[in-house]
N, C-alpha and C positions, 0 to 999 in steps of 0.2 A: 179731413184732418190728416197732414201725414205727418205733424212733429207736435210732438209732446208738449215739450218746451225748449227755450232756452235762455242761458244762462244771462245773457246780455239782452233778453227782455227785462231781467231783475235790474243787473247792475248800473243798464244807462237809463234805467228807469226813476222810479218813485224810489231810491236805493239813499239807506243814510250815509251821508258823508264822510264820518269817523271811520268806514269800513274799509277792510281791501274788496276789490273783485273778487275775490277766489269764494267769496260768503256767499256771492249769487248762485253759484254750485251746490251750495250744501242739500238744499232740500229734495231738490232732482238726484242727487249724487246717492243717496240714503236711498230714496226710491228703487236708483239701478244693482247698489250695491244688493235689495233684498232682491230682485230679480236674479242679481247672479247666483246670491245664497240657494234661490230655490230652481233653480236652471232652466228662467223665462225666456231667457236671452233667446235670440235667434241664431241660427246655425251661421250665417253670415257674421254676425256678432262673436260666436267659438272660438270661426276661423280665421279672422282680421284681429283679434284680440285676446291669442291666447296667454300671452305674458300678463297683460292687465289683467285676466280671471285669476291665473294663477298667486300672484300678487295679492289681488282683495283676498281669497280665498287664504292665504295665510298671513291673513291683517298686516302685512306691509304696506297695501297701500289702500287708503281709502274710497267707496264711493263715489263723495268729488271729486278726488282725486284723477280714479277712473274714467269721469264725466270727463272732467275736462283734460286727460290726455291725450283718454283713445278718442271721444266725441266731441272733441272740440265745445262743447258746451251745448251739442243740437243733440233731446234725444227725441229719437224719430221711428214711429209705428216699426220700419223694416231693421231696429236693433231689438227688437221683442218679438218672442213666442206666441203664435197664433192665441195658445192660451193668456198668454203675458199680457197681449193687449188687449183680450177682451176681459180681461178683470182691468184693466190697465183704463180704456174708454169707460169704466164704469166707475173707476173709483177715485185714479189718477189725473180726469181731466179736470184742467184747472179751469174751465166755467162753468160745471158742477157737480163736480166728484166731492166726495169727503176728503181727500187724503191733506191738504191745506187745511181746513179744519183741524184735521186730529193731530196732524202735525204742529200744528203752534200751541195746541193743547196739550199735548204731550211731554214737547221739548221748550215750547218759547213762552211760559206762561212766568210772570215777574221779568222778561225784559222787556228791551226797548221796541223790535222788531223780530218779525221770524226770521230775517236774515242776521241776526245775532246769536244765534244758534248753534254754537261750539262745532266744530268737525270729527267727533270723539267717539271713539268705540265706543263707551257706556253709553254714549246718545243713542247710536245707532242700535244696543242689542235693547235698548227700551221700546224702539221705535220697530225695531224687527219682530217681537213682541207682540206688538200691536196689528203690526201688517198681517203677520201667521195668522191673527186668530179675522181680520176681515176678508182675510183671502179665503177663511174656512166658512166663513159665513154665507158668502158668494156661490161657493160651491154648492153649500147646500141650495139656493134661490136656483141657480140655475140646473140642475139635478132634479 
């Protein structure tokens, strides 16, 4: 596995109609934006994309946003921290990680789909939230 996801597996996918593209970002975009919170990123990731850190970091601009500036919409094992990805293969992959679970449980529960899911800083400090304390629980498993 060298990529996570990406964005345009959602949106030319099983993706509702009423939406824009930019919605297939959200839920990778929130993922990366808590990597940069907690500084998973890769050092290649630092240094190809300091203005994007800087940016999310003082909520200008958001995780999807991130996604799909700096990554085009691909994110891929070599934009995460050794650490990043191995919590990342454990929790984040999407054929059977939790983070899709908790993520439409958290944010997508009374709509129509998880890609209806606002791109909103209260979304993400709920979801960051949640990521903090499974990334704490990991810690402990693997310790």
């Amino acid at each position: 596995m060298d990529v996570y996801d990406k964005a345009k597996w959602h949106y030319e996918g099983d993706f509702p109609e009423d939406l824009d593209d930019f919605q297939g970002y959200v839920h990778t975009g929130m993922f990366l934006g808590w990597l940069i919170d907690q500084d998973l990123v890769s050092n290649r990731f630092k240094k190809e994309y300091p203005e994007q850190i800087k940016l999310f970091k003082q909520r200008e601009l958001t995780g999807a946003q991130v996604y799909q500036q700096a990554l085009d919409g691909i994110l891929m094992l070599e934009d995460i921290s050794e650490i990043g990805n191995r919590f990342g293969i454990y929790y984040f992959n999407m054929d059977n990680g939790e983070y899709l679970m908790d993520y439409e449980n958290m944010l997508g529960t009374n709509l129509p789909s998880l890609y209806h899911v606002p791109d909103t800083w209260e979304n993400y400090f709920k979801l960051k939230e949640l990521l903090d304390s499974k990334f704490e629980e990991w810690q402990k498993l693997i310790n």
